[in-house]
N, C-alpha and C positions, 0 to 999 in steps of 0.2 A: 040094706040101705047103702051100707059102700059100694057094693057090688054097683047098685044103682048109680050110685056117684059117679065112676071107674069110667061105667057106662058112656053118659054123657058128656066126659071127659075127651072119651077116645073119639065118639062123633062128632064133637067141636074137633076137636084135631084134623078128625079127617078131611070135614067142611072146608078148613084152614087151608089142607092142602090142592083141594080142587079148586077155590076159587085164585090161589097163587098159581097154579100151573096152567089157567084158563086164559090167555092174555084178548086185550079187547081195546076196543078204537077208544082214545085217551089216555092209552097206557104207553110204557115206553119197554120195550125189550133190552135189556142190558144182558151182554158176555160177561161176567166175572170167574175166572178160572177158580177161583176156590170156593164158590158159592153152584156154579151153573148158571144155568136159564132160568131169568126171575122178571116178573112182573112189578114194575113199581108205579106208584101214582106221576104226573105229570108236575104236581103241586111238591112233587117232596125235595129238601132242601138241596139235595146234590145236582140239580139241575137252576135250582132258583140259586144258586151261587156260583153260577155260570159252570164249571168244571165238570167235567168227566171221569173221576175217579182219578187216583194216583197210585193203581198194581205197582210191580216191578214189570211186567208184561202189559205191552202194550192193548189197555183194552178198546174195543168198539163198541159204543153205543149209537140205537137205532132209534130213530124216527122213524115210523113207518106206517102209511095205513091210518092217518089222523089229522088234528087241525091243532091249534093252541095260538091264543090270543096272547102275545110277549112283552111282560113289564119290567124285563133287566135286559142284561146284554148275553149275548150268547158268544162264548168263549172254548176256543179247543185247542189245550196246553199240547205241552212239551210230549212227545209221545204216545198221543191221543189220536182217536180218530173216531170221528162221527158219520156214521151212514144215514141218511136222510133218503125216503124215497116216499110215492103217493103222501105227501104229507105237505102239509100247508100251514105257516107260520106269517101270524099278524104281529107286529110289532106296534105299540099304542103308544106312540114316542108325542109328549105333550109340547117338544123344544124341539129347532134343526137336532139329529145327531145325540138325543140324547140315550138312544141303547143304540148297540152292536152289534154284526157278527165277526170279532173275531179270531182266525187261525193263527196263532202263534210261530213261532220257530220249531219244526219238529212235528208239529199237529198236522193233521191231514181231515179234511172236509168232502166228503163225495153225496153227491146229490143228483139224483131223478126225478125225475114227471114230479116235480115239486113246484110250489105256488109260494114267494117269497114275496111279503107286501106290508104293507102300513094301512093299519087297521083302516077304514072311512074318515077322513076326517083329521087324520092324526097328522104330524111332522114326519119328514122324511128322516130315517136312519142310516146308519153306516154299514161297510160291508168292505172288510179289509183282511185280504191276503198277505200277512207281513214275511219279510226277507223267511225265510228257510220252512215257511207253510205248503203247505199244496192242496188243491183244489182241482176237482174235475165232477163238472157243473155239468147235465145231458134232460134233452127235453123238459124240459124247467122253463117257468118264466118270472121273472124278477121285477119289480117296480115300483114306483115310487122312493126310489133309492139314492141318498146324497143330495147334496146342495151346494150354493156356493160359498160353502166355507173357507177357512182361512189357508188351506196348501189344498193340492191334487187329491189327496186320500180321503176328503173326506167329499169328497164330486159324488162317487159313484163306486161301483162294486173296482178296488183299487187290487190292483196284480202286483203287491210287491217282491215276489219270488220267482223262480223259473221252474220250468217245464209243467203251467198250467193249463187247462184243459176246457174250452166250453163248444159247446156242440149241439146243436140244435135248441137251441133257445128262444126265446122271445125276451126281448129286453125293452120295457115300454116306460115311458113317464118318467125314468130317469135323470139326474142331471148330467150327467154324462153315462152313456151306458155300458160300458166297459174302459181301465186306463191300465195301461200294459206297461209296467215300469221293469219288469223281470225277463230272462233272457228264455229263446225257448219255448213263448205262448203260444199258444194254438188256437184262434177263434175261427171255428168253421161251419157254416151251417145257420147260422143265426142270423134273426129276425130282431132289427135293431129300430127303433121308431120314438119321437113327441119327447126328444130331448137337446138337451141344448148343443152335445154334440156325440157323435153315436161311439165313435174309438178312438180314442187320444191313445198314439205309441208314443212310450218315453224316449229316454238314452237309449233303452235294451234293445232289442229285435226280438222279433215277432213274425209267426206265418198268419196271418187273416186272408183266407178263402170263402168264396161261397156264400160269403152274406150279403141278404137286403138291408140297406141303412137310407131308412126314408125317413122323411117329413121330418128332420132336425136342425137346426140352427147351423153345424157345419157337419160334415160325413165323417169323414178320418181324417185328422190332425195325426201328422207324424212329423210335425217341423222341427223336432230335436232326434230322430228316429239313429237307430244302430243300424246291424243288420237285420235290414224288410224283407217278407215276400206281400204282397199284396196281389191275389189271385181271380180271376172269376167273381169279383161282387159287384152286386147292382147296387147304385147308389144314386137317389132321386128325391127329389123335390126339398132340397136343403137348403134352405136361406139366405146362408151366407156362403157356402160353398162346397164341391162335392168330397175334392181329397188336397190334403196340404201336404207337400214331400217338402221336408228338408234334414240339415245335419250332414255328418260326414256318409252315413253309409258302408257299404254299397248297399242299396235300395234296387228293386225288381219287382216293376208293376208288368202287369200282364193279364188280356182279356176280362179287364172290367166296364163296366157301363157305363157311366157318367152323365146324367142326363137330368134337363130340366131343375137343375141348381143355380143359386146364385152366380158364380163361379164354378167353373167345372174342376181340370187339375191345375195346380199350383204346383209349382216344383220353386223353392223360394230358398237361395242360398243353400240350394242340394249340391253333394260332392258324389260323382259314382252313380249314376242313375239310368238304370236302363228301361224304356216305359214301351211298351210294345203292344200290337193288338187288341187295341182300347177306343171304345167307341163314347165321341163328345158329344152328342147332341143337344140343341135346343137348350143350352144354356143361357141363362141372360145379360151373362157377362160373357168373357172370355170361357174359349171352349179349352186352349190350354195356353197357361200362360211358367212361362220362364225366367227367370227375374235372378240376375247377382248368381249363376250358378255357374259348376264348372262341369267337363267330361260328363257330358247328358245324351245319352243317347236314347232318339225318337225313332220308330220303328213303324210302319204298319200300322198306322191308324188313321182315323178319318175323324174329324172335326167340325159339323156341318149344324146350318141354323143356330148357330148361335150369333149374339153382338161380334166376337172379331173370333178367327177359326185360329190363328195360331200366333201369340206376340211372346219376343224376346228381346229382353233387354240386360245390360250386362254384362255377359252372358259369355263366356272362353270355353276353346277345346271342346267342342260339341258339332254331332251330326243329325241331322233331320233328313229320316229317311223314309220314300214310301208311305208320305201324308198326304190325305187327299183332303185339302178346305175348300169346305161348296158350302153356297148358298148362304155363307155368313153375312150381317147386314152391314157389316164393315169389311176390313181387310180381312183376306183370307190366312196371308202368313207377312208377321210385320216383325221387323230386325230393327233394333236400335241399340247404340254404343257398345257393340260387342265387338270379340276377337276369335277370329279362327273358326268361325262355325259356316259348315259346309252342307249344302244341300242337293242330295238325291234324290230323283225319279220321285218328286211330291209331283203333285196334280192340285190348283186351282180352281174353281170355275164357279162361275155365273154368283160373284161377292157383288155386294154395292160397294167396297173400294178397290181397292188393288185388288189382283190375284197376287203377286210376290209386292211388296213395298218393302224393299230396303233405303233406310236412313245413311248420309255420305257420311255419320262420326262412327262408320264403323270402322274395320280392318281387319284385311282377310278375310270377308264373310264372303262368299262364292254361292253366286248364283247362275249355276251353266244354263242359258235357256234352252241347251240340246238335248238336257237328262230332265229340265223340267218343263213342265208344261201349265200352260193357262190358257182358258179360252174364256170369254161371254162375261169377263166380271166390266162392273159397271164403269169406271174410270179408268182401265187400262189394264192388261195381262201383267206387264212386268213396270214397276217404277223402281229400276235400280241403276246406280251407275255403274258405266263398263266394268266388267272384273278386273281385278288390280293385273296390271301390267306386268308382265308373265318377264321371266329370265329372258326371253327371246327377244321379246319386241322393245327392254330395257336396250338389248344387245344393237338390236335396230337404231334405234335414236339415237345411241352412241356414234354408232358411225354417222348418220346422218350430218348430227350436230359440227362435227368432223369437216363432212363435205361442205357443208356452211360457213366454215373458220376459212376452207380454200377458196370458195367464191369470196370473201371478204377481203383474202390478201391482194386478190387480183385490183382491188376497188383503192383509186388512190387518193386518200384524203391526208394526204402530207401530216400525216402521223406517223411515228415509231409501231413498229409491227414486231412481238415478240414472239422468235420462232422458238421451241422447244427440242430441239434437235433429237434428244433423246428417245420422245416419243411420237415424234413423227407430225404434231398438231400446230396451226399456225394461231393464233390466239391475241387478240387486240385488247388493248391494257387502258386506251385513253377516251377522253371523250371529244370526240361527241360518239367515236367508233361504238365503246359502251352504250350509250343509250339505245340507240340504233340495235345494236343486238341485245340488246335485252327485250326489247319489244319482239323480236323476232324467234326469241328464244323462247318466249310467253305464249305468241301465236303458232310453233311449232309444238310446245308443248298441250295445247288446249285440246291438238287431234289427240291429246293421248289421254286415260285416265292415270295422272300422274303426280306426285305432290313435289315441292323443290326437297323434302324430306326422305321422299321413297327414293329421287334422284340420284340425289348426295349419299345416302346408303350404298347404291348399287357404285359406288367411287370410293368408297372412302372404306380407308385399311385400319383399321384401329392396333392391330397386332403388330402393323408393321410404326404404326404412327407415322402413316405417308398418307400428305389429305393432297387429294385432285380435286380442285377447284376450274371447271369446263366453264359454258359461256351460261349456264346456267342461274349463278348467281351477278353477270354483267360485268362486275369489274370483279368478282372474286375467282380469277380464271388461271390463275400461274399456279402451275407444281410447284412444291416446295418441301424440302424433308426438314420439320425440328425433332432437331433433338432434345432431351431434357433439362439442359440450360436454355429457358427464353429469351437471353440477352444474346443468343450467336443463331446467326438463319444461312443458311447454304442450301444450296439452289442446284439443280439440275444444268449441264451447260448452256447457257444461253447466247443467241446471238440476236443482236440489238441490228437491226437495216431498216432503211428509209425503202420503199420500193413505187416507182412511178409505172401506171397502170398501161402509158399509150407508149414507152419504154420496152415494156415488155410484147403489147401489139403488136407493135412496127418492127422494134430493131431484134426480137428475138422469137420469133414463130416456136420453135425448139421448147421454149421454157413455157410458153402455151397450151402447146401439144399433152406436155406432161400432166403440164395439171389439171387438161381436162380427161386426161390415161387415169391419173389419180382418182378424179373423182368417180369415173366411169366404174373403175375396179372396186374401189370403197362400197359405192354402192353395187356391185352384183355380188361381193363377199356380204355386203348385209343381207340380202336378199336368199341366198344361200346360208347362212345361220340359219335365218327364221325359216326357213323351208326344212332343213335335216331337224331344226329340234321340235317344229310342231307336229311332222314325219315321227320323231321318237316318241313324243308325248313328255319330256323331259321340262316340264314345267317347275318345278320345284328343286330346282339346281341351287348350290347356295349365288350371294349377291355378288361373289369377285369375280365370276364369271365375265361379265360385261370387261371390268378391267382387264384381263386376262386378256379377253378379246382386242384390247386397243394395244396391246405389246406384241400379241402375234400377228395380227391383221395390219397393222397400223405401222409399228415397228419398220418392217422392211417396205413395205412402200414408202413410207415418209423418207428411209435411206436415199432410196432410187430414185423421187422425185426432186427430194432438198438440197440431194448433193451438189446443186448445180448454183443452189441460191446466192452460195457467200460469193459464189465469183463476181453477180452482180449487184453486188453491196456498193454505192460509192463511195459510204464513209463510214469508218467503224465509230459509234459516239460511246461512253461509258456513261450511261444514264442510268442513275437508280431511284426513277421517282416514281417508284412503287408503294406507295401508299399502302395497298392491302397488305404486304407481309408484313411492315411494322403496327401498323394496328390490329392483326389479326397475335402478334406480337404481345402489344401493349393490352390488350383485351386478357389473353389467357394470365399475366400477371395480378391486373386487378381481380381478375374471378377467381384469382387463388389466393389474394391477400382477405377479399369479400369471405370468402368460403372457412379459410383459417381465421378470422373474427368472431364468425357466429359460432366456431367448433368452441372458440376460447373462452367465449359468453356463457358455453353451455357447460363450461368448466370436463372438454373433453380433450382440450390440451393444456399440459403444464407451463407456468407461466414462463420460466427460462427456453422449453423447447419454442414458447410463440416467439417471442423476441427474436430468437435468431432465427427462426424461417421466417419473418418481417423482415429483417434485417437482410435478409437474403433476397428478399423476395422487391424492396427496397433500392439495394443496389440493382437487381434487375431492370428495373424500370428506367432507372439512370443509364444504365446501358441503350435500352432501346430509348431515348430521347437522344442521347448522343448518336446514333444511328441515323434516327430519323433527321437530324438537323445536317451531319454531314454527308445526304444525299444531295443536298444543294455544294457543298464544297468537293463533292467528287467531281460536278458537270466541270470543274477545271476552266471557268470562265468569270469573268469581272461580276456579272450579277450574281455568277452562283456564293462566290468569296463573300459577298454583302450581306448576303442573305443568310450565308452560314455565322457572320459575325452578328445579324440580329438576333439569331437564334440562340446561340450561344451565351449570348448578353443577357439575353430573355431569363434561360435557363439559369443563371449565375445571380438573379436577381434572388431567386427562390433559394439556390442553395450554390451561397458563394466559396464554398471551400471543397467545391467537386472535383475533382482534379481531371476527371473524362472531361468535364465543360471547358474545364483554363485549359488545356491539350487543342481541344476542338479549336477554343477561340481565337488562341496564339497561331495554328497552323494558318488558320484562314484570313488574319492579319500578317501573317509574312507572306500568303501567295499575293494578297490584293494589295499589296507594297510593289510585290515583284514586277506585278502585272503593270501598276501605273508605272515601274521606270522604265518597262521595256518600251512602252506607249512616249515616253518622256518625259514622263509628271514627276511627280516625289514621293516616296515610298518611305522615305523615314521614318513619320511621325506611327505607320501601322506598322516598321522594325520594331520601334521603341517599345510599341505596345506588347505586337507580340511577344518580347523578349520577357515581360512585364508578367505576361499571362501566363509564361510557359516557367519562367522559376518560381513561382510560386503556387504552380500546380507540381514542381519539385519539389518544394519543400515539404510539400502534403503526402504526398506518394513518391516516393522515386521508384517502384518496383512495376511499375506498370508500365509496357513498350511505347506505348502511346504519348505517354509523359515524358519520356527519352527522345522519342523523334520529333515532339515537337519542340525539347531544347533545343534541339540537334539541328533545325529548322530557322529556330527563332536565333542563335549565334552565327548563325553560317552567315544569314543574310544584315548581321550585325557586326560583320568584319571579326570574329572569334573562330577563325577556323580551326586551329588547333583542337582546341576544346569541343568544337561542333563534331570535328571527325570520332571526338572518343565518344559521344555520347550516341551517336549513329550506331556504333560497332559495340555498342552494350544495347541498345534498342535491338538489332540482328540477334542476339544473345539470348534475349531475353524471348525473341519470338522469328525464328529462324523463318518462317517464311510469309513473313510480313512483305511482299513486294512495294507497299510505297518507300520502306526504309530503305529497299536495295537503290530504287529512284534517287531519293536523298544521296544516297553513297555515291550514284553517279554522275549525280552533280558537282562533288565535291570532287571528285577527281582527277589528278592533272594527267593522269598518262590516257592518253587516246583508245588505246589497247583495252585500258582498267574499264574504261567508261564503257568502250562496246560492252567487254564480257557482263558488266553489271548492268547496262541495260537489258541486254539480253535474259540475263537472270529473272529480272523485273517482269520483261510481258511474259516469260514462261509461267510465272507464277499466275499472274493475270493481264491476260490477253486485252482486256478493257482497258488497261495502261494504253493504249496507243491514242486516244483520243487526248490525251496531255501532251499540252503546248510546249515543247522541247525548244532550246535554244539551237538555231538551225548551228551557228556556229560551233557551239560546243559538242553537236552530235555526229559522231563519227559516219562515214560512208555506209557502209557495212549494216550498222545498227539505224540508221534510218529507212535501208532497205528493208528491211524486219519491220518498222513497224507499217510502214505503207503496206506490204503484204498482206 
C-alpha cells in the first residue's frame, strides 16, 4: 500500500513536470536565473501588478505567440525589459487613460509583429516612454491610443527619452500617432493614418524618414522642433496641413511629398532651415508658405496646383533657390515685409496671379529677372519694383544731382547762392530756389527706385558724425560738422555771392566754358563709375562709396572750376539766415531732453544724474535761441538790429535773468543807436538801454565772453571808454579768438597803426567781417583794402 502511495506520488510529480515544461498560447515565458525556463499563467499576480520581477539581474519577460484582453496598466520598472512579439494586447479601459503602458527610467520595452489596441468599444489608453526608458517598436501596429488630455503624454504613444526606435509600423485611429519629446528618435518606415495629427516633434530632434502620414487633421507639427532630419515621407490628404517647421533648429527637410493637404509646408518662426527637393502639389491652401522666419534656405523644389505656390512674409536673411511655381491658382511666388531674401534661377509659369509678386514694404528682397524667369501667368510675369538701387547707380545720381546744383547756379534769381568750396558743390539755400528744386529733385528721383531714407544713408557718416544734406531734402542741403556740444555749429568754408546769370553770358564766356567743362566731365566720370563697377559686378560695396566718390571726383573739379568764382563776387554779405542748422540744432536737443524723460519715467536714470543732463541740455537750447536770434544782428543793418532786439525782448519775456539774451539784446541796442547817429537821429535812448541790458546780464554771469563784450559795447558807446577798453581786453581773454571782440577793440583805438593790425586780426579770424559797416573815416588805408579784397 505504500509502495502504491510512493507510486502515484511520483506520477503526479512527473505530470507536474511535463505540463510546467510544456509552454502554450496564454502563457507567458519568463527568464529567471535562479529558477530557469518556466511557464506561468497570464492571470497570476506578477503580471496583474504591473511589474516584472525585481532579480539583482536584469530579467526579460516575454510576450509571445498570444492575445490578453488588459484590465490594469502595464508597467516596465527600473532594470526591466519586456519582449513582446506575435502577440496582441486589448486594453478594456472604461475612462480616456485609465490603464497604461508604462516604461519607466531604466526599463526597456521591445516589440514585433504585435497588435496594440482597446478592446471594441472601450476608451482609449496611454502609452508612455518616460525620460531614461527605451523602446524599439518593428512591424507592429498600434491604435486607438491617447486622447485629448490635459498635456502631450497622454495624446498618444509619447517618446520621452532618446535613442527611440519605430520602424515599420502602422499607427491608425490615434490621437496623435507618435510625439517625439526625446533626442535621438528614429521614425522610419511607417504608416501613419485617421488621427488628429500623425508626428508632433518636441524641443528634442529627431530623424523621421520614409513615412506615409495620411488622412489626418495635421501631418508633422515640429513648430517647437531641435535638431530635425525630416527625409523621404509622403504626407497626403491632411486637413489642416501637411508639415509645420519651427523653433531654433537647424531643421533639414529633404525629398518629401506634400501633397493634397490643407496647407502644404509651413516653415512658421523657423531659425536654420534648409528644405530641399520637396514636391508641393495640389494643396488647397499655400503649397509653401514662410512666415516670421530667419536664414531659410529653399532649394530645388516645385510647388504647383496649389491656391498660392510660394508666400513669404516676414521673413530675413533667406534664399529661394531653384523653385519652380506653376499652375497655382494665385500667385506663384509672393514676398511681403521682409528683409534680405534673395532669389535664384526659380521659374514661374502659367499662375492666375503673378509669377513673381513682390510687395514695395520690403527691403533688399532681389528679384533678378535675368536668373528668373516667368512666363504665361495670368496677370503678369513679374510685379515687382526695380531692384534696390545698386552702389553704382546711387554713385550715378550723385554726380547727377551735382550737375543740377551747376545748371541752377547759372539761373539768376537774385538770391544768395551757397558755394561749398570744400567739396566742390554749388547748392541753393532760399526760396523760391528750394521749392523749385525739390520738385525737381522728386522728378529726378522717381527715374530711380529710391527712398529719401536709402539716399541720406548712401551720405550720411554716422562714425564720422558729418551729415551731407544734398538737394534731396530741399532746403536741408548745407554740410555741416556737430560736434557733441549742440549749442556750437561750425561749418565747412563757405562763400556767400550774389551771381547774375546774363553777367556771366555776355561779359565772361571763360566762366561759361567751364561750367559747361564741368558738367561735361561730372557726367562722363558718372558714366564711367557705373560702367567699371556693373563690368565688376561690385554691387554690394559698402554705402560711403557714393561719398567718397564726391571728394575724389568732385573734389578737384570743383577746385578747377570754382577757383575763378570769388573774383566775380560783387559783394561779399555775412548772412546767416540758415534756418536749417539751427533747427536741425534745436531738434536734436529736444529729442534728447524727450528721450532722457521717458528713460527717467522708467526709473532708468537717477534723479540727480537727470537734472543735470536737463540742466545741461537746458542751457543748450538757450544757446541755440541766442544763435538763432543773432542771425538777424549779424546782417549788420538797421532792420537786422530791430529784429535782433525783438527777439531778444521775446526771449527775455520767458526767462529774464539769461544773460546770453541781456548780451544779445544790449549789443543790438548799441549797434541800432549807432546806426541812427551815423544817419543823424539819436541813439541815446537805445545807449541807455543797452548799457541797461548788458550790466545786468554782468551781474548774472561775468564769466562769459559774450557778457564782456557786450559791456564793452554798451560803455563805449556811453562815453566810458576807460572801462569799455578793460572789459574788451578780458572778453579777448576769456575767448582769444572771438573776432567781433577784436572788431570792438578796433574801434576803440586811437593809434591808426592799432586799428589796422586789429582789423586785420578781425577778418582773418572771420572773413565774413567785411560786410560790416566801418566808419570810412576811422578806417585806415591799408585795412580798408583788405576788406574790399
Amino acid at each position: 500500500m505504500r509502495t502504491l502511495r510512493h507510486g502515484f506520488i511520483l506520477l503526479a510529480f512527473a505530470c507536474l513536470i511535463i505540463l510546467l515544461s510544456t509552454p502554450a498560447a496564454g502563457k507567458i515565458v519568463i527568464d529567471m536565473p535562479f529558477l530557469g525556463p518556466q511557464a506561468l499563467p497570464v492571470s497570476i499576480p506578477f503580471l496583474e501588478n504591473v511589474s516584472i520581477g525585481s532579480s539583482t539581474r536584469a530579467p526579460t519577460a516575454y510576450l509571445n505567440d498570444g492575445w490578453e484582453i488588459r484590465d490594469s496598466d502595464l508597467i516596465v520598472e527600473r532594470g526591466q525589459v519586456l519582449s513582446m512579439k506575435n502577440y496582441t494586447l486589448l486594453f478594456n479601459c472604461s475612462a480616456d487613460g485609465q490603464y497604461r503602458i508604462d516604461v519607466l527610467d531604466g526599463g526597456t520595452l521591445l516589440i514585433e509583429n504585435c497588435t496594440i489596441t482597446s478592446r471594441e468599444g472601450a476608451s482609449p489608453y496611454l502609452f508612455r516612454i518616460q525620460a531614461g526608458g527605451r523602446l524599439a517598436m518593428k512591424n507592429s501596429s498600434l491604435s486607438h491610443c491617447g486622447f485629448n488630455g490635459p498635456d502631450v503624454r497622454s495624446k498618444g504613444l509619447w517618446l520621452g527619452s532618446e535613442g527611440n526606435s519605430l520602424v515599420f509600423n502602422e499607427l491608425t485611429d490615434n490621437y496623435y500617432g507618435v510625439v517625439v519629446e526625446g533626442d535621438s528618435c528614429s521614425v522610419t518606415n511607417n504608416t501613419i493614418t485617421s488621427g488628429f495629427c500623425g508626428i508632433r516633434i518636441g524641443e528634442s530632434g529627431a530623424v523621421v524618414t520614409n513615412n506615409t502620414i495620411d488622412h489626418n487633421q495635421m501631418g508633422i507639427d515640429a513648430s517647437w522642433s531641435g535638431i530635425t532630419m525630416i527625409s523621404g515621407n509622403t504626407i497626403t490628404n491632411n486637413a489642416l496641413y501637411g508639415m509645420l517647421i519651427g523653433g531654433e533648429g537647424p531643421c533639414m527637410l529633404t525629398d518629401n511629398r506634400i501633397s493634397n493637404n490643407g496647407e502644404g509646408l509651413i516653415l512658421l518662426n523657423a531659425s536654420t532651415c534648409l528644405a530641399s527637393e520637396t514636391r508641393l502639389d495640389d494643396n488647397r491652401g499655400h503649397g509653401l508658405v514662410i512666415e516670421g522666419s530667419r536664414v531659410v534656405s529653399i532649394k530645388n523644389m516645385s510647388s504647383s496646383w496649389n491656391a498660392w505656390g510660394v508666400y513669404v512674409n516676414g521673413t530675413r536673411d533667406s534664399t529661394i533657390h531653384g523653385v519652380e511655381a506653376s499652375y497655382n491658382m494665385y500667385d506663384g511666388v509672393f514676398i511681403n515685409n521682409s528683409n534680405n531674401v534673395v532669389l535664384i534661377e526659380n521659374s514661374a509659369g502659367y499662375n492666375g496671379g503673378f509669377g513673381f509678386n513682390v510687395s514695395e514694404n520690403n527691403t533688399k528682397v532681389t528679384v533678378d529677372r535675368r536668373r528668373n524667369t516667368a512666363e504665361g501667368n495670368f496677370k503678369g510675369d513679374f510685379n515687382a519694383p526695380p531692384a534696390a538701387l545698386t552702389i553704382a547707380e546711387i554713385s550715378l545720381l550723385s554726380l547727377l544731382i551735382a550737375l543740377v546744383d551747376k545748371l541752377i547756379y547759372l539761373i539768376d534769381f537774385q538770391k544768395v547762392i551757397v558755394t561749398n568750396v570744400f567739396s566742390g558743390i554749388v547748392n541753393p539755400m532760399r526760396e523760391p530756389v528750394s521749392r523749385k528744386l525739390d520738385r525737381l529733385s522728386h522728378w529726378l528721383l522717381s527715374m530711380f527706385h529710391i527712398t529719401r531714407r536709402g539716399y541720406k544713408k548712401a551720405h550720411v557718416s554716422e562714425h564720422m558724425n558729418v551729415l551731407f544734406f544734398h538737394l534731396i531734402n530741399g532746403k536741408d542741403i548745407r554740410g555741416a560738422v556737430r560736434p557733441s556740444a549742440p549749442a556750437k555749429l561750425s561749418s565747412h568754408e563757405i562763400v556767400l555771392q550774389q551771381v547774375r546769370f546774363f553777367d556771366l553770358l555776355f561779359r565772361d564766356r571763360v566762366m561759361l566754358y567751364r561750367n559747361l567743362m564741368y558738367m561735361a566731365i561730372t557726367t562722363g566720370a558718372g558714366i564711367v563709375v557705373y560702367t567699371l563697377q556693373v563690368w565688376a559686378g561690385t554691387y554690394d560695396l559698402p554705402y560711403f562709396l557714393p561719398l567718397a566718390l564726391q571728394f575724389l571726383v568732385m573734389f578737384p573739379i570743383g577746385l578747377a572750376v570754382q577757383g575763378n568764382v570769388v573774383g566775380h563776387v560783387e559783394k561779399l554779405e555775412y548772412d546767416v539766415r540758415d534756418e536749417v542748422s539751427v533747427e536741425m540744432l534745436r531738434e536734436d536737443a529736444l529729442r534728447q531732453m524727450s528721450s532722457l524723460e521717458e528713460l527717467h519715467g522708467k526709473k532708468k536714470v537717477p534723479d540727480k544724474k537727470f537734472d543735470q543732463q536737463m540742466k545741461t541740455l537746458s542751457d543748450a537750447l538757450k544757446a541755440i535761441d541766442h544763435m538763432d536770434i543773432r542771425r538777424h544782428y549779424l546782417l549788420f543793418t538797421p532792420d537786422g538790429y530791430a529784429k535782433a532786439i525783438s527777439g531778444f525782448e521775446s526771449l527775455l519775456e520767458k526767462c529774464p535773468d539769461e544773460p546770453l539774451f541781456l548780451a544779445g539784446a544790449a549789443e543790438a541796442h548799441a549797434m541800432l543807436g549807432r546806426s541812427l547817429e551815423m544817419s543823424g537821429g539819436d541813439g541815446k535812448g537805445h545807449y541807455e538801454k543797452a548799457l541797461e541790458y548788458a550790466q545786468k546780464a554782468f551781474s548774472i554771469d561775468s564769466s562769459k565772453f559774450e557778457v564782456r563784450r557786450a559791456l564793452a559795447m554798451s560803455l563805449y558807446f556811453n562815453c566810458r571808454r576807460d572801462r569799455a577798453r578793460n572789459e574788451i581786453e578780458e572778453a579777448i581773454r576769456l575767448c582769444p579768438n572771438d573776432a567781433e571782440s577784436y572788431l570792438m577793440k578796433a574801434m576803440m583805438a586811437d593809434n591808426a597803426d592799432e586799428k589796422e593790425r586789429l582789423y586785420r586780426k578781425a577778418i582773418s579770424l572771420n572773413k565774413n567781417l567785411s560786410a560790416f559797416r566801418f566808419e570810412p573815416q576811422n578806417v585806415p588805408v591799408q585795412a580798408a583794402a583788405t576788406i574790399k579784397s
